[in-house]
N, CA, C and O atoms as a MOPAC input file, in Angstrom:
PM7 MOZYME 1SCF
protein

 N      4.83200 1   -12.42800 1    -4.62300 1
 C      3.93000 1   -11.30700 1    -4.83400 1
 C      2.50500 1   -11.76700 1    -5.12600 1
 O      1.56600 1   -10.97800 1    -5.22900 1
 N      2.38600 1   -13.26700 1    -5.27200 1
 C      0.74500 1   -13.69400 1    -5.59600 1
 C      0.43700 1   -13.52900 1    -4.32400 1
 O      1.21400 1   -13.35300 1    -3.38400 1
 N     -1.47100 1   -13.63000 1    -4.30900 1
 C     -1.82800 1   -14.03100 1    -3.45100 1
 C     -1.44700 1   -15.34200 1    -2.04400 1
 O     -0.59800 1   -16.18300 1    -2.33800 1
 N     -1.85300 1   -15.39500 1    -1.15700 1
 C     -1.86200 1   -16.07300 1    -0.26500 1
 C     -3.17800 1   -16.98500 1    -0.05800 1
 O     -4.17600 1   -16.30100 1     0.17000 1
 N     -3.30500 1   -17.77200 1    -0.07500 1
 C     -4.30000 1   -18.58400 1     0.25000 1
 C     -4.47600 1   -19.19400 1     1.26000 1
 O     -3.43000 1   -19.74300 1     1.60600 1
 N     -5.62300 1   -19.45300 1     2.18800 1
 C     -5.76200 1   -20.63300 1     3.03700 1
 C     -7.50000 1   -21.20900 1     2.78100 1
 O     -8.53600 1   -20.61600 1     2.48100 1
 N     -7.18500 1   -22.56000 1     3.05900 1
 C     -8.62600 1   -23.24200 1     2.75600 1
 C     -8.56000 1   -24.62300 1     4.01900 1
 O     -7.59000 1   -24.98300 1     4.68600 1
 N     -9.70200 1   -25.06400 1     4.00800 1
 C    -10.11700 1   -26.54400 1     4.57100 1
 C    -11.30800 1   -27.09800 1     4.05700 1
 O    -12.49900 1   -26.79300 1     4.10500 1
 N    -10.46100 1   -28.24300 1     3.41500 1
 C    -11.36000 1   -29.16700 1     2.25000 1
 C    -12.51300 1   -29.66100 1     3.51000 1
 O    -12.52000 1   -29.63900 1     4.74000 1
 N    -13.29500 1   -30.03400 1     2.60200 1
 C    -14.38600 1   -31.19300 1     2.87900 1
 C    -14.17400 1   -32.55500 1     3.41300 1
 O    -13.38500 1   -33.34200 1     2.89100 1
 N    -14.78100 1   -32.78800 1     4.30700 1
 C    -14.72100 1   -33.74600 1     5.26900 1
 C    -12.78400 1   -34.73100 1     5.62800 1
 O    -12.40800 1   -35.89900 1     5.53600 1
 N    -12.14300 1   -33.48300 1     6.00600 1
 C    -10.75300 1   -33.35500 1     6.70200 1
 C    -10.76200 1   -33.74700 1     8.30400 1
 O     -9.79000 1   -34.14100 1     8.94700 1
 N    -12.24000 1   -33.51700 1     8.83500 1
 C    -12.23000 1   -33.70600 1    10.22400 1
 C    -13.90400 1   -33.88000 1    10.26400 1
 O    -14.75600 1   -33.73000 1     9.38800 1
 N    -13.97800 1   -34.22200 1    11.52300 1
 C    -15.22400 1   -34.63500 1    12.19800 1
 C    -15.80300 1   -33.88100 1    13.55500 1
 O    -15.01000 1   -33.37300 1    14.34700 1
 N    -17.32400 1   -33.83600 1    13.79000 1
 C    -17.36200 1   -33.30900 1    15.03100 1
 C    -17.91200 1   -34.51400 1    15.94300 1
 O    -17.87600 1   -35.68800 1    15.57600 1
 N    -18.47900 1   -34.03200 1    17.30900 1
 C    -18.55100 1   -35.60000 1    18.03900 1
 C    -19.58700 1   -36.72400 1    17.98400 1
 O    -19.72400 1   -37.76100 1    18.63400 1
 N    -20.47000 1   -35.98900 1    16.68800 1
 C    -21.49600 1   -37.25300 1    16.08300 1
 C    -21.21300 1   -37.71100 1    15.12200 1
 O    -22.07800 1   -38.23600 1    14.42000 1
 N    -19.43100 1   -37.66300 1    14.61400 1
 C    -19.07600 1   -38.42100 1    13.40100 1
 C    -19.51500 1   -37.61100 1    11.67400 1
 O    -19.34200 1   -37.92800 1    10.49700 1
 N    -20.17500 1   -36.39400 1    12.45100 1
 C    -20.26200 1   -36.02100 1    10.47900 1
 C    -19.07800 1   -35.23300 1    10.22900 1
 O    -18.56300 1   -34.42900 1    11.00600 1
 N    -18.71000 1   -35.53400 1     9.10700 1
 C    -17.78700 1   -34.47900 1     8.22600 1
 C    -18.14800 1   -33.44600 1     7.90800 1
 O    -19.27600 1   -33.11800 1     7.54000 1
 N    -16.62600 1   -32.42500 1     8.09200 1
 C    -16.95400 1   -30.83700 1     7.83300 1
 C    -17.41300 1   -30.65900 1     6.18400 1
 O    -17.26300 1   -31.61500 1     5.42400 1
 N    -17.88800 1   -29.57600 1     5.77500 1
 C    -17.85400 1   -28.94000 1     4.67100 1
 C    -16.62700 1   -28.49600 1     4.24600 1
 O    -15.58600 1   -28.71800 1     4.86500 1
 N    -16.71200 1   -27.75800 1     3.01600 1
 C    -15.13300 1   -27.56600 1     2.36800 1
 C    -15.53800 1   -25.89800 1     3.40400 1
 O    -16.75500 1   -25.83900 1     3.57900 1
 N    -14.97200 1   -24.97600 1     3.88400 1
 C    -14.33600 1   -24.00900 1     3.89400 1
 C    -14.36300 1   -23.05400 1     2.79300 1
 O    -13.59700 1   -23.39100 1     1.89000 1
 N    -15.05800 1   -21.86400 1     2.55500 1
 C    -15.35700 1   -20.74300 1     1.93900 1
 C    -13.38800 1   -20.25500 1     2.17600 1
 O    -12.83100 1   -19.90800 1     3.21700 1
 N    -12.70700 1   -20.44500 1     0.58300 1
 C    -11.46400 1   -20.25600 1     0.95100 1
 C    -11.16000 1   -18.82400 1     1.35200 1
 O    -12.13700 1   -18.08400 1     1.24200 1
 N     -9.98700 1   -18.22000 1     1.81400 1
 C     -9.54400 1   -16.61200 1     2.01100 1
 C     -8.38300 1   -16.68200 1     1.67400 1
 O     -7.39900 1   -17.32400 1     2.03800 1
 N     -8.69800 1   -15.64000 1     0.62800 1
 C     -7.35300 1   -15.25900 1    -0.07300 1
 C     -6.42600 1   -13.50400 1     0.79000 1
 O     -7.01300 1   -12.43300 1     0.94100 1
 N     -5.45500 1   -13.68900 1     1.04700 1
 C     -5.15200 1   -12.10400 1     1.02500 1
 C     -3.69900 1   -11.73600 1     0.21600 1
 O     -2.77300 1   -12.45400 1    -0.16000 1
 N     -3.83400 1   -10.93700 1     0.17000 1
 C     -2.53200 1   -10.22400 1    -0.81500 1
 C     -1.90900 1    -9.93800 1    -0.02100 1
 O     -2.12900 1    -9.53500 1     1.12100 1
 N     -0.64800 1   -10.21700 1    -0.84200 1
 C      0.72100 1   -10.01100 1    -0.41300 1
 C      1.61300 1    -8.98000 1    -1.07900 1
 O      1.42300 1    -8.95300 1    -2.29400 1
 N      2.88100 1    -7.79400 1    -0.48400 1
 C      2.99800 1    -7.19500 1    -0.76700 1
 C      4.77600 1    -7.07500 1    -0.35200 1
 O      5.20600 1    -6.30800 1     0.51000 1
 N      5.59500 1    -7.97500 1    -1.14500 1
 C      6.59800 1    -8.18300 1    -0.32600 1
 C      8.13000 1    -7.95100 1    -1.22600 1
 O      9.30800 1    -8.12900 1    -0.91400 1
 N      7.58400 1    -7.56600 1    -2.22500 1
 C      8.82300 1    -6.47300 1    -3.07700 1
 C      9.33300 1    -5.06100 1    -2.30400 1
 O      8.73700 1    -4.15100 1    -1.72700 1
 N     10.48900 1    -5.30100 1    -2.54200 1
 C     10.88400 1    -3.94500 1    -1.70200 1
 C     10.66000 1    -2.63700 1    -2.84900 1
 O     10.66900 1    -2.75000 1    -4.07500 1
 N     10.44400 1    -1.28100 1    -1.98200 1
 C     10.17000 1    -0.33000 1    -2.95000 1
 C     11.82700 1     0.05600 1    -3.57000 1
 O     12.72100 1     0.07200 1    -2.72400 1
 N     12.03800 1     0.23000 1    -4.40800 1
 C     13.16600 1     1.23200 1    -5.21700 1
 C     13.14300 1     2.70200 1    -5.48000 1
 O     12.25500 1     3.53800 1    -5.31700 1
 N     14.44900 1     2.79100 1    -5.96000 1
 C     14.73300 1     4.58600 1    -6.30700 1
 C     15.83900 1     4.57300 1    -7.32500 1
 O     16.85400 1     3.88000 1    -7.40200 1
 N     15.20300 1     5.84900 1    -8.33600 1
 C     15.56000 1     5.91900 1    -9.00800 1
 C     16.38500 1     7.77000 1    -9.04700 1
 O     15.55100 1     8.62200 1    -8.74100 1
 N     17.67500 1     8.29800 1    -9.34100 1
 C     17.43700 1     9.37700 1    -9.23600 1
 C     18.30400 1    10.09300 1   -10.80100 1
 O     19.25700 1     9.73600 1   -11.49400 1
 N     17.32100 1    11.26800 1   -10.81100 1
 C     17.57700 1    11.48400 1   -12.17700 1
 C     17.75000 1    13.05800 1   -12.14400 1
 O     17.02500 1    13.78600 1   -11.46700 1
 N     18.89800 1    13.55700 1   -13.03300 1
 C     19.27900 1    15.07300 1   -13.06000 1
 C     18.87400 1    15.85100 1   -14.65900 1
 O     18.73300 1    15.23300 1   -15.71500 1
 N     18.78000 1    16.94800 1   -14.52300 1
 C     18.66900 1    17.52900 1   -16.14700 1
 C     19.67700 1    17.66900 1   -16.44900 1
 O     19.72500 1    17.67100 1   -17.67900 1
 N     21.01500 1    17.85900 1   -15.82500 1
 C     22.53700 1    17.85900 1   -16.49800 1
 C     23.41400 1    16.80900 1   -15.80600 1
 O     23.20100 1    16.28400 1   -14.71300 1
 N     24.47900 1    16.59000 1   -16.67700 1
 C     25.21400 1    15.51100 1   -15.68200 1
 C     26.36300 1    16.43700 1   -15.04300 1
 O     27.09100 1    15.87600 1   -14.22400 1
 N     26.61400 1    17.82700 1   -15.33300 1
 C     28.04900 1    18.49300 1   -15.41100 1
 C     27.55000 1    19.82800 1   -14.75500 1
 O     26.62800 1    20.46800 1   -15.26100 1
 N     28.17800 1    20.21400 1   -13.63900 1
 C     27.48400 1    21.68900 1   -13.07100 1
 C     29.29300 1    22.23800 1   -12.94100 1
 O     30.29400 1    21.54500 1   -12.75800 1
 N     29.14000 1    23.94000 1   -13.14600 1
 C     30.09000 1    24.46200 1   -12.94900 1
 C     29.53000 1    25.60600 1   -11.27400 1
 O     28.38700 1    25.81800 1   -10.87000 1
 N     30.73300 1    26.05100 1   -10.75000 1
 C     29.90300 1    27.07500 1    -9.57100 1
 C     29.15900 1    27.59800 1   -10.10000 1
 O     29.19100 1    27.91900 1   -11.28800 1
 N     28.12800 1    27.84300 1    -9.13700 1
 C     26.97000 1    28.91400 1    -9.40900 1
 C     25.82600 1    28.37300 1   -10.39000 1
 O     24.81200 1    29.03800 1   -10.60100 1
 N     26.08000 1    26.98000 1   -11.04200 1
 C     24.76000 1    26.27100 1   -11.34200 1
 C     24.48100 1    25.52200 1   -10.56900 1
 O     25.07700 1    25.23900 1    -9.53000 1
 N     23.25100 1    24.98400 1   -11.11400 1
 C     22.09200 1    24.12000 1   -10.35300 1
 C     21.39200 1    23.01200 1   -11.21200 1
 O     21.01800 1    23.08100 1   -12.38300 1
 N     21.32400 1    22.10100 1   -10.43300 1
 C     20.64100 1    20.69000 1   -11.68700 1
 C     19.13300 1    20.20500 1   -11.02600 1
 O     19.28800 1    19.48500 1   -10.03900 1
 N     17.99500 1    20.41400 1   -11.31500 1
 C     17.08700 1    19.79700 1   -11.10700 1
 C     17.13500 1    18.22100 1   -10.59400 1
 O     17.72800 1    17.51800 1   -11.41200 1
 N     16.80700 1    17.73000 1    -9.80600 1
 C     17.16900 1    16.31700 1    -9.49800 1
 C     15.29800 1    15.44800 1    -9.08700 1
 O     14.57600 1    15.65200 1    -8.11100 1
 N     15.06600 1    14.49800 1   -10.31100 1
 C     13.79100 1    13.82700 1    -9.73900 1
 C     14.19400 1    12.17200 1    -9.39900 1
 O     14.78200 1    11.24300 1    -9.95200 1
 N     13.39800 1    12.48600 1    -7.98500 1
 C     13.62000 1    10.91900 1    -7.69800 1
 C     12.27700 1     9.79900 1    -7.75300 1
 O     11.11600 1     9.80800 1    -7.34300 1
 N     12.93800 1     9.08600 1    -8.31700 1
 C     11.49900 1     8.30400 1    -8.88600 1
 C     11.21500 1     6.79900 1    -7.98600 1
 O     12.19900 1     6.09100 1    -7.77400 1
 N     10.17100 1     6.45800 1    -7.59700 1
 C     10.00100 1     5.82100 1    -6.12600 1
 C      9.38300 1     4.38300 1    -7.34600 1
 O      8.77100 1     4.72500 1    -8.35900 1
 N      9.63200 1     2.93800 1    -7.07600 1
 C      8.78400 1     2.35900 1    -7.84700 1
 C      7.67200 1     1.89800 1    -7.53600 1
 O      6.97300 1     1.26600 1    -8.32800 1
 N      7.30700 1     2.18900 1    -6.15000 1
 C      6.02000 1     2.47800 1    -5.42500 1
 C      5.38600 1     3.25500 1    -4.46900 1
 O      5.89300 1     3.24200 1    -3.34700 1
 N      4.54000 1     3.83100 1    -4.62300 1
 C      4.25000 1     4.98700 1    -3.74800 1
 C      4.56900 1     4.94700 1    -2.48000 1
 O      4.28000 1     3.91000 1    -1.88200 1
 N      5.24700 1     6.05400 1    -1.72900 1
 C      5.62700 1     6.38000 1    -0.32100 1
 C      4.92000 1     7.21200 1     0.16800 1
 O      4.41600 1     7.98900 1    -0.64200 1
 N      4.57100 1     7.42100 1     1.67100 1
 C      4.06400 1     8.17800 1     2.03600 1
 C      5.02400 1     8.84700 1     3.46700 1
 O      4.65800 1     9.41700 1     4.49500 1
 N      6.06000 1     8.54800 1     3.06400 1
 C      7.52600 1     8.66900 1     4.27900 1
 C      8.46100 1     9.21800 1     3.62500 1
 O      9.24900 1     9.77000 1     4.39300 1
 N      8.82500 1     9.35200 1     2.19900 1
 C     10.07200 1     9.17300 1     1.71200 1
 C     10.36200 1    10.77900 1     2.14200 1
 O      9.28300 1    11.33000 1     2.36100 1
 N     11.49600 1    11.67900 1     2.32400 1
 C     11.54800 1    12.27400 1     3.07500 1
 C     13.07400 1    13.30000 1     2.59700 1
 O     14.04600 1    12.56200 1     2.43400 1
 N     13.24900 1    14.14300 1     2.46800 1
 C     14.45100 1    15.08300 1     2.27100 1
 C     15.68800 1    14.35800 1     2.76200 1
 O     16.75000 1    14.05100 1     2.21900 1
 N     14.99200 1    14.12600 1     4.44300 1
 C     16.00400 1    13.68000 1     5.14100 1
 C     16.76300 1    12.28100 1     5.12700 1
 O     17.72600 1    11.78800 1     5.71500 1
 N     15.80900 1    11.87700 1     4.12400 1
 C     16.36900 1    10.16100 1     3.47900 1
 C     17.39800 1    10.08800 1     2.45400 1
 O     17.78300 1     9.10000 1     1.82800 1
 N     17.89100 1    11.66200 1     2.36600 1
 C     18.40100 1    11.37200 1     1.33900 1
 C     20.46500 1    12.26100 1     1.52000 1
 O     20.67000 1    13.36200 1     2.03100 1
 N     21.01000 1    11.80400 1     1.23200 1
 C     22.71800 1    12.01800 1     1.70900 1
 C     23.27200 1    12.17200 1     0.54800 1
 O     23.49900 1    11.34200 1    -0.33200 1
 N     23.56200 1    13.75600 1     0.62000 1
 C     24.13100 1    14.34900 1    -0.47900 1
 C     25.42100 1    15.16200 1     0.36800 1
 O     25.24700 1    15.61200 1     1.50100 1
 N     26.65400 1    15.26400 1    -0.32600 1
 C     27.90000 1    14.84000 1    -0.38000 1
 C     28.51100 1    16.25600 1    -1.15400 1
 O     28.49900 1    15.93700 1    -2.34300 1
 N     28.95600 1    17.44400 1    -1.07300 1
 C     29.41200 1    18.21100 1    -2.03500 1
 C     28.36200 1    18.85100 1    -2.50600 1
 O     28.15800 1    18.73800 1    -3.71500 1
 N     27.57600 1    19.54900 1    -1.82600 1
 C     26.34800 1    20.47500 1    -2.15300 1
 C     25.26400 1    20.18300 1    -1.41500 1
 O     25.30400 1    19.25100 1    -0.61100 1
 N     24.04900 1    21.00900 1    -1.60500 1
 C     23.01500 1    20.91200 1    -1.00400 1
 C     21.62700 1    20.42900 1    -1.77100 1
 O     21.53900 1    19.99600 1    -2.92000 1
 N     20.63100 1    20.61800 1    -0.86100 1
 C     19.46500 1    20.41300 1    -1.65300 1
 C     18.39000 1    21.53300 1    -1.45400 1
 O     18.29400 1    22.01900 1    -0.32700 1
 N     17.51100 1    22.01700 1    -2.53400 1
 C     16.51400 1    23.08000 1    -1.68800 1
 C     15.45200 1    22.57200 1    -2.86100 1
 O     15.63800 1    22.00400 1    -3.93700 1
 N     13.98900 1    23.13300 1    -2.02300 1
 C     13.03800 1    23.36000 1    -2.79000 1
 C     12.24400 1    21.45500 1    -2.70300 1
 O     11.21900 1    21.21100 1    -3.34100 1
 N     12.79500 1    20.58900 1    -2.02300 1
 C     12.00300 1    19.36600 1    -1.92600 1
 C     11.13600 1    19.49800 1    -1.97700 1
 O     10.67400 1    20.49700 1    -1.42500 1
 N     10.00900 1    18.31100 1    -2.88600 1
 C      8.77100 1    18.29400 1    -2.70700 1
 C      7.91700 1    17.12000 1    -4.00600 1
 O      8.39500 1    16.94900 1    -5.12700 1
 N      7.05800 1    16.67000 1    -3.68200 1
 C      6.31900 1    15.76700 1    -4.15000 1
 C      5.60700 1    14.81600 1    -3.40100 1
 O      5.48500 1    14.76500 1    -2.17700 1
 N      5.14600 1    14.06300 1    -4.26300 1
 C      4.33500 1    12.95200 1    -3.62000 1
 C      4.06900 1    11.30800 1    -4.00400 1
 O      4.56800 1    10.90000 1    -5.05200 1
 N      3.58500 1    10.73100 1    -3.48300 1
 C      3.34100 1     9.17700 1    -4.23000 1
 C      4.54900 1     8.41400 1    -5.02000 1
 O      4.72200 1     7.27300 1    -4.59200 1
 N      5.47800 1     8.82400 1    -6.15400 1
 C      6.20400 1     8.20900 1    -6.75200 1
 C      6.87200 1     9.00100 1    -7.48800 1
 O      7.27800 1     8.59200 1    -8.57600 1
 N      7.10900 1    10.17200 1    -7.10700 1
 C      7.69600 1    11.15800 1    -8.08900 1
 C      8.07300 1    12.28400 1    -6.60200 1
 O      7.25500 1    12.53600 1    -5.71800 1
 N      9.43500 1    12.79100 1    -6.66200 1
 C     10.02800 1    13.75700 1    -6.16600 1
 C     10.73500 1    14.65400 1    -6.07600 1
 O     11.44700 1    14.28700 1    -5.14000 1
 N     11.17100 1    15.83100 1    -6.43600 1
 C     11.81800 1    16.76900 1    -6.88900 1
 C     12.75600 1    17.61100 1    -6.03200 1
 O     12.35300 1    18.05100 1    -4.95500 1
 N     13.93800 1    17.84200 1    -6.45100 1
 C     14.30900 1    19.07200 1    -5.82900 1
 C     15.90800 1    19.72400 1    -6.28700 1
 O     16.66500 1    18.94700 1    -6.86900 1
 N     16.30300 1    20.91100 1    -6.05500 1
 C     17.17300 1    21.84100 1    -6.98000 1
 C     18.65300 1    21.42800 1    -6.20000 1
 O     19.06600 1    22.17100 1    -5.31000 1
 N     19.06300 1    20.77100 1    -6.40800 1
 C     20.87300 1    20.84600 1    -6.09300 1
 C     21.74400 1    21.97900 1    -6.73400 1
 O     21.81800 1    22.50800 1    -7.84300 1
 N     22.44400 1    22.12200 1    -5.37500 1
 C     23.98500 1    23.55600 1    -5.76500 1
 C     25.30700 1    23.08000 1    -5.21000 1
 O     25.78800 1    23.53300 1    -4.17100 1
 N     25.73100 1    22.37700 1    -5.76700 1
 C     27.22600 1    22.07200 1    -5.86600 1
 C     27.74200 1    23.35900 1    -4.72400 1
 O     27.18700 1    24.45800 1    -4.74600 1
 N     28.67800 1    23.09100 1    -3.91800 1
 C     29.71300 1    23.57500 1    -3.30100 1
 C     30.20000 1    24.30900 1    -3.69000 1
 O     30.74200 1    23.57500 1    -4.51700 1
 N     30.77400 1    25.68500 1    -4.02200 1
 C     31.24200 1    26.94400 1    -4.70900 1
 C     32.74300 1    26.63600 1    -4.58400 1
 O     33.46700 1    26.94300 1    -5.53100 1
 N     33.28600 1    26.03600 1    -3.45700 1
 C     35.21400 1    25.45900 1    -3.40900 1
 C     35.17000 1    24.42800 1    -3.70900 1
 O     36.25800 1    23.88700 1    -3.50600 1
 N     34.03200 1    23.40300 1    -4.36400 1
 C     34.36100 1    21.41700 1    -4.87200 1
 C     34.86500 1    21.46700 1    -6.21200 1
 O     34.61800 1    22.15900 1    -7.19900 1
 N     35.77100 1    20.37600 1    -5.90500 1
 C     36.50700 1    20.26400 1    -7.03600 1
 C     36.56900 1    18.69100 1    -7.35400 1
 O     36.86900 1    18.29200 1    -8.47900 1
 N     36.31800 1    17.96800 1    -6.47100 1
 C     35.81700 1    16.60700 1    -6.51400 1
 C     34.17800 1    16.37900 1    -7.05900 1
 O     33.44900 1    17.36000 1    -6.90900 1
 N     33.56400 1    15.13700 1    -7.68100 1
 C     32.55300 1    15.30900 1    -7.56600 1
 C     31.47500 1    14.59200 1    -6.80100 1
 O     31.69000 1    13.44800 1    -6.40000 1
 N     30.31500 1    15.20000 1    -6.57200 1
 C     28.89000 1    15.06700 1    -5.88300 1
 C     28.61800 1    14.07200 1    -5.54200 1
 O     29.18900 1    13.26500 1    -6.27600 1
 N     27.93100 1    13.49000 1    -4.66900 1
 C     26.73100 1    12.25200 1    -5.28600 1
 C     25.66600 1    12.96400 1    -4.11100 1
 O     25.72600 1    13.81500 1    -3.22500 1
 N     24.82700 1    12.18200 1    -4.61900 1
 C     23.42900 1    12.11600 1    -4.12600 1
 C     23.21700 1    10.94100 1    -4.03800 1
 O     23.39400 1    10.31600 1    -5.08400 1
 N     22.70700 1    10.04300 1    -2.66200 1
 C     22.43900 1     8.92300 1    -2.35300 1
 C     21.31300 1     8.81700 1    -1.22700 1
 O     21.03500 1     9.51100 1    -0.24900 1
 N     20.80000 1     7.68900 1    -1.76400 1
 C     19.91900 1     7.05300 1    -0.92800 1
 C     19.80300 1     5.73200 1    -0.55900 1
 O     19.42900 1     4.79600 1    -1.26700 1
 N     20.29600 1     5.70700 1     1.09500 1
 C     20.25200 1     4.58600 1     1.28700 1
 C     19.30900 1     3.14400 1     1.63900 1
 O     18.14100 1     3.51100 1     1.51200 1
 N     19.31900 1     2.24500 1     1.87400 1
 C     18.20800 1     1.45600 1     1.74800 1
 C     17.46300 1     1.15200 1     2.61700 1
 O     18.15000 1     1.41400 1     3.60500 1
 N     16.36200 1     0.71200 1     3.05000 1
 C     15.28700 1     0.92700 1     4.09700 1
 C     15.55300 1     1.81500 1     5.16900 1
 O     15.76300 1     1.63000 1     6.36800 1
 N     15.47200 1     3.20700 1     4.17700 1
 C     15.39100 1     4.64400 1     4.33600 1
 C     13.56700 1     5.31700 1     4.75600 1
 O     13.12700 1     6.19000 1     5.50400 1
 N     12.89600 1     4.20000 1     3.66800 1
 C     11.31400 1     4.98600 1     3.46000 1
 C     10.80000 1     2.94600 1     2.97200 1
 O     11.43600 1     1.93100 1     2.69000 1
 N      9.11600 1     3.37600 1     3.15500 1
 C      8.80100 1     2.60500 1     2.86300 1
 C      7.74500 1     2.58900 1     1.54000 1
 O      7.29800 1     1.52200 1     1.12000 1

């Protein structure tokens, strides 16, 4: 995750009258090579029919892709998606005949 560097020292090479180079004004560029994460978080852990649990999903770096459709939920639905940058929201409703339970998942290089 540091920088990247490249440089060329002082007199490393020659041109065809024999003088040596100068050092090279170095260039640095950044690097960005952690993968993003997700985090997802409910206001209840326990829904009976006919409730609903707020669900925020928390990005550990901003997306500008991450997407409803990135996301595979299992025994209910999702409505009301929406957010931005690192924070995302939206209302889950359990299945009215589940008797097993839910998940909500997201799988990996889904979004960037």
């Amino acid at each position: 995750s540091a920088a990247a560097t490249i440089d060329v020292a002082g007199g490393v090479f020659t041109d065809s009258a024999g003088n040596t180079n100068t050092a090279a004004t170095r260039l640095s560029i950044s690097l960005d090579t952690v993968l993003p994460g997700i985090s997802i978080g409910s206001d209840t852990p326990s829904l009976k029919a006919g409730e609903t649990a707020a669900l925020t999903f928390t990005l550990s770096e901003s997306s500008s892709d991450f997407a409803e459709s990135d996301i595979t939920v299992v025994g209910g639905s999702l409505n009301g998606f929406s957010g931005s940058g690192t924070t995302y929201t939206a209302t889950f409703t359990p299945d009215s005949d589940r008797s097993a339970a839910a998940t909500i998942d997201v799988a990996g290089g889904v979004f960037t």
